[in-house]
N, C-alpha and C positions, 0 to 999 in steps of 0.2 A: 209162153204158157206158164201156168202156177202151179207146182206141187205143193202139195202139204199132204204129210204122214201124219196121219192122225194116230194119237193114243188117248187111253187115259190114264193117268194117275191117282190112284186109286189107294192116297194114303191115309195113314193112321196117325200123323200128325196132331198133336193137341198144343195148342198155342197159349198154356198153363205151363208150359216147363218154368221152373225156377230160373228168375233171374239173373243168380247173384254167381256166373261166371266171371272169372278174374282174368284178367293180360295174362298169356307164358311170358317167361321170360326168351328174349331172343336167341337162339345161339345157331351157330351155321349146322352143327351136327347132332342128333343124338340118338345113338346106334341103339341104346335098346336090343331086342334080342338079334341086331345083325340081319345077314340077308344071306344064313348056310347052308340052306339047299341050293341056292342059285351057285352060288360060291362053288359048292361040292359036285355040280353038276359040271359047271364050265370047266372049272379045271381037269377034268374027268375025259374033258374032250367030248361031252356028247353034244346032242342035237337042246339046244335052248333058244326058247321063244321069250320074246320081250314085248308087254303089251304099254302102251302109252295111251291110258286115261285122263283126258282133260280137255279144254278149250281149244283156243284162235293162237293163242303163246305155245301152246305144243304142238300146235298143229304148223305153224309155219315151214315154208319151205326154208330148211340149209338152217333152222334153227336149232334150238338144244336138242330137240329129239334127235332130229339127222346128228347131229355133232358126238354128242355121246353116245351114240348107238355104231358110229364109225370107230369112235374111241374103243368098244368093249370087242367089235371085229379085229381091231391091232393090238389091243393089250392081250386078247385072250385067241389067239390064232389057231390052235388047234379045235377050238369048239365050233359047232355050227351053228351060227346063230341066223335067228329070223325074225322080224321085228310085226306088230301088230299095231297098225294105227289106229287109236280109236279116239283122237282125238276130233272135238267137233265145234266151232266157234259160238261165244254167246251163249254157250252151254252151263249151267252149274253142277255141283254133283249132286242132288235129288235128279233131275235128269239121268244122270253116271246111275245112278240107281236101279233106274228102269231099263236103261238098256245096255247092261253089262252081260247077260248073257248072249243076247246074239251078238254084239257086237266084240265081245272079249273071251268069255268064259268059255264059248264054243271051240275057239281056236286053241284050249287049254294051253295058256301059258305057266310061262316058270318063274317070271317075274313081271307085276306089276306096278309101275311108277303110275300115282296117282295126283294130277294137277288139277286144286279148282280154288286156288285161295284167292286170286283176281276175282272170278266169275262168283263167289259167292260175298263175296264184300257188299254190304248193305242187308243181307241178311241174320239172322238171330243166331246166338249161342246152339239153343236147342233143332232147332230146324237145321242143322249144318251138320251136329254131332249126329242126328237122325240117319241124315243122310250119307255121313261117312262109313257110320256103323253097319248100316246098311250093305255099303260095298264092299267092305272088309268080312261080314259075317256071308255074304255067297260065297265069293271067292273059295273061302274055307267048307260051309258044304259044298262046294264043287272039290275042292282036293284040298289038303289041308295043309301037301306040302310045298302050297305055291306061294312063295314070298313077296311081300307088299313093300313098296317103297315110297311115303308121301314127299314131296317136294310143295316146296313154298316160291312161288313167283310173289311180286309187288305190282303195283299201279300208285299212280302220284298222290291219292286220296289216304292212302296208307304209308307212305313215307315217313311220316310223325310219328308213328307209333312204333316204328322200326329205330328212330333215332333216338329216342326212350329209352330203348333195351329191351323193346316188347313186341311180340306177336300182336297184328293188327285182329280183330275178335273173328274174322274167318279160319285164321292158322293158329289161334288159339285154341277153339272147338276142336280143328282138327287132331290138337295134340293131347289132347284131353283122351280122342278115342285113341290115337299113336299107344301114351303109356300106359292104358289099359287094354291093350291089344301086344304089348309091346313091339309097335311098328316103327323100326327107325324113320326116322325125317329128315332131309337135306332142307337147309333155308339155302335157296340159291338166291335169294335177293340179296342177302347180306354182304357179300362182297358190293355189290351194285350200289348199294345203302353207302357203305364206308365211304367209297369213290366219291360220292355226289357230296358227301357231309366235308369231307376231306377239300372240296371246290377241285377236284383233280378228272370230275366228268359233270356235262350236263344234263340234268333228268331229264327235261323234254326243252328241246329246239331242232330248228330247220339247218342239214347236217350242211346244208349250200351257202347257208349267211355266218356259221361257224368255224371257219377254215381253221387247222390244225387244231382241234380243241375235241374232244373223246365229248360223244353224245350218245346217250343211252336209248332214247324212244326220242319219236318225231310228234306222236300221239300222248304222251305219256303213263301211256299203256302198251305196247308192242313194243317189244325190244327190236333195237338194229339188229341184223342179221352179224354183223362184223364188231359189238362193243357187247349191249347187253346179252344177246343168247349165246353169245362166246363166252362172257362171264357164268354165265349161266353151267353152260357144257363144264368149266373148269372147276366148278365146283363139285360137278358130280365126279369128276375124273379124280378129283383131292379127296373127297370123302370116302369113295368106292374102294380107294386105297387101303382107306383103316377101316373098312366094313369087312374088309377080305378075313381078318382073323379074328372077327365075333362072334360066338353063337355056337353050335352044336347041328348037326344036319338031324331032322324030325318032320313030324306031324305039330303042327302048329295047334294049342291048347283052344279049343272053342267051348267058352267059358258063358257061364249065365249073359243074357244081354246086360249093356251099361244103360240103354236105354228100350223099355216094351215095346213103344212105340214107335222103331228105326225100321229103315226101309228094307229088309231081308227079304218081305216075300214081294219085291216089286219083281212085276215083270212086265215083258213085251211079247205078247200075243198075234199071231197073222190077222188079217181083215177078214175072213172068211167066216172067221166064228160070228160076227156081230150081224144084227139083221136090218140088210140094208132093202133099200127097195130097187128095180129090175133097171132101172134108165144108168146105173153106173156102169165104167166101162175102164176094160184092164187097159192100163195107160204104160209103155216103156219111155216112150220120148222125152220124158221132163230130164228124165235123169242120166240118158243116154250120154257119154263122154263130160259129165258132171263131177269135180273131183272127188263129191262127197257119194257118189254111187256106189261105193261097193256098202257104205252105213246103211243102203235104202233097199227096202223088200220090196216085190213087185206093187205099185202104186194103181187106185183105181181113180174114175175122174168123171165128174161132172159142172156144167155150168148151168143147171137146170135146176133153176130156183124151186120147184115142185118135187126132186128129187130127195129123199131122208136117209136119214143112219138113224136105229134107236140102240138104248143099250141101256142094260141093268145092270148097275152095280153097288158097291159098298163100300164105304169109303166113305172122307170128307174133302175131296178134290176131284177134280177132271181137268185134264188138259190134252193137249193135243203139241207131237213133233211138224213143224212146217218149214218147207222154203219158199221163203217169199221174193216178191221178183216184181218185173212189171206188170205181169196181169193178174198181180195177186186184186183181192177183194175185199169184199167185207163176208162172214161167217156170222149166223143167231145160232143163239144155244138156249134153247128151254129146257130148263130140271126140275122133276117136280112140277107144284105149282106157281114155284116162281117166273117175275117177270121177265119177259126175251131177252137174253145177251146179246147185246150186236158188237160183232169183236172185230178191231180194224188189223187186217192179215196183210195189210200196204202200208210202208213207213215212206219217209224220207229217204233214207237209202238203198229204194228198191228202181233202182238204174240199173240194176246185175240179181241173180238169181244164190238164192242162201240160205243156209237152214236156219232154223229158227224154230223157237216152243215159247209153247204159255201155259200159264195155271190157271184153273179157280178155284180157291180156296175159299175155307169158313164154312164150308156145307156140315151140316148138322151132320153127326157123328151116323150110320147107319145104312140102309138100302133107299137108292136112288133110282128115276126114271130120267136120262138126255133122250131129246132127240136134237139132230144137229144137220143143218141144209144151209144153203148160201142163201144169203141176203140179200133180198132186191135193191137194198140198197145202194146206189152209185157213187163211188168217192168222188172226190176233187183230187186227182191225182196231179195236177198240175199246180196246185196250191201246197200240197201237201210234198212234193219233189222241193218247192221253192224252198223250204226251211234250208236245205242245203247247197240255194242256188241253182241247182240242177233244171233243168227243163226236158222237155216232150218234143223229140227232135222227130221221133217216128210214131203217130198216135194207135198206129194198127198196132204195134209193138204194146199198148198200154190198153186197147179195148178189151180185152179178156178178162172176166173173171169166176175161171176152171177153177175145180174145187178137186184134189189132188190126195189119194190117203191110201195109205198103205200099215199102220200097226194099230194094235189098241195095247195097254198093259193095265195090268190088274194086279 
């Protein structure tokens, strides 16, 4: 069966931001105002939560999360620490945007590590700072004296610009809102960077045709569990070191915004509110022993193409959270008077069950009419599996296509 958690995104986005953002320059650390309520807390020995904001690279098992999250239980042994995953693959932070309160803010942490420099590579200066700013400026209306910590991952498309001496233009944005937030940053790539430049590790090869020879990613995007998110963990363990005695323990200054139009008031809303019509039905199984279940609210479900969702809102985007799988489908979306969206919710890689989101962007600035129901339309899921060689070993397993939603955000 197909879940998809349906939202929308309901931003303020204006795709006139000024161009003329520059490279940072690279550097592993830049502390900024430190991380001294976290600091003043742990060593205090109290109860400290750690939330992990970001993709598929912090979401791994036994990788940097787990590693330095094991690390700050041994270095810091009288405190109680408890960690918050909110890590979600394929995700960028406009997504972190929307759903940082259920997914982070609720469990009020004491420090949040923020990762999306991979997952937003290929998007813009401005739409990135949006979206940072955004996460940075809840966080702080929710409590102000919960300390931020952005971290820089790489992928092989951004290599260049790391051998440069320069932030690739996702971790640049990012550091733009860093120094006017003043949010320290780890570049954990950096070390990972030198190795590869150094010829002393290989960025992406197969670790089985490489015998004695340090490999970083198999994909050149997923670090090894055992090279790169080891490098990874060591950086934050060297850094954290000399963050221990920067800063002043406070109320963190929540300052004019850097940008009007950043994502602060995004949210995520239950399904209950939106008006749907009577044939959908409250669904637990999609998600039932799913790793990503505890990210997901109760989900409702239909494959009955006569079936609708409508919804009003304001904005110049709409999207929707989904896992997609093998009985995912095809989705139309009518807005306004524009003509039907028919959106493919089946990839090539839907052999296995996964989250997943989309945008539609460029909608005129203003108040909007979706309505949104499955599409009769039938893929070629067997053509479309082939991209990646795969095939349809079980086709009852592929006949499905259940329409699966549980949020909206606004």
């Amino acid at each position: 069966m197909r879940a998809i958690i349906l939202f929308l995104l309901l931003t303020q986005l204006h795709h006139s931001f000024a161009q003329s953002d520059t490279l940072a320059n690279a550097q592993e650390l830049s502390p900024r105002g430190g991380l001294p309520n976290f600091f003043a807390k742990i060593q205090k020995g109290k109860t400290v939560k750690v939330a992990y904001l970001g993709g598929s690279i912090t979401r791994a098992d036994h990788g940097w999360r787990e590693q330095s999250f094991q690390w700050l239980k041994k270095e810091f042994p009288q405190a109680q620490l408890s960690e918050i995953m909110a890590a979600i693959g394929g995700t960028g932070s406009d997504f972190g945007a929307y759903r940082l309160q259920p997914h982070v803010l609720q469990h009020q942490p004491d420090l949040v590590f923020v990762e999306f420099a991979v997952n937003d590579n290929g998007k813009s200066a401005p739409e990135v700072k949006a979206a940072m700013e955004g996460i940075v400026r809840q966080i702080w209306r929710k409590n102000r004296r919960t300390d931020i910590c952005f971290v820089y991952t790489f992928s092989r498309p951004q290599l260049e610009f790391y051998q440069r001496g320069k932030f690739p233009v996702s971790a640049s944005a990012m550091e733009a809102v860093a120094d006017y937030y003043q949010i320290p940053s780890i570049a954990m790539a950096l070390p990972a960077v030198q190795l590869i430049t150094e010829g002393k590790m290989l960025l992406q090869a197969k670790v089985s045709e490489n015998p004695g020879q340090l490999v970083f990613s198999e994909d050149g995007v997923h670090p090894l569990v055992e090279t790169g998110h080891k490098i990874y963990a060591e950086a934050i363990q060297r850094q954290f070191k000399v963050l221990q005695s920067i800063g002043n323990p406070g109320a963190h200054a929540l300052t004019t915004a850097l940008l009007p139009q950043n994502l602060e008031k995004a949210r995520m809303l239950a399904l209950d509110q939106v008006k749907k019509s009577a044939g959908w039905r409250l669904t637990d199984s999609v998600v039932l022993r799913k790793p990503f279940a505890d990210l997901m609210p109760p989900v409702y479900s239909t494959a009955d193409t006569a079936q609708f969702l409508t919804l009003r809102f304001k904005g110049s985007s709409l999207g929707w959270l989904d896992v997609m799988g093998p009985s995912s489908g095809q989705i139309v979306v009518w807005i306004d008077d524009d003509a039907p969206r028919y959106l493919n919710r089946f990839d090539e890689y839907c052999t296995y069950y996964r989250m997943s989101y989309s945008l539609i962007n460029g909608l005129s600035e203003g108040k909007h009419r979706a309505i949104i129901k499955v599409s009769p339309n039938e893929l070629d899921k067997a053509a479309i599996l082939q991209k990646r060689n795969n095939k349809i070993n079980n086709p009852q397993l592929y006949a499905g296509r259940a329409f699966y939603w549980g949020f909206l955000v606004k």
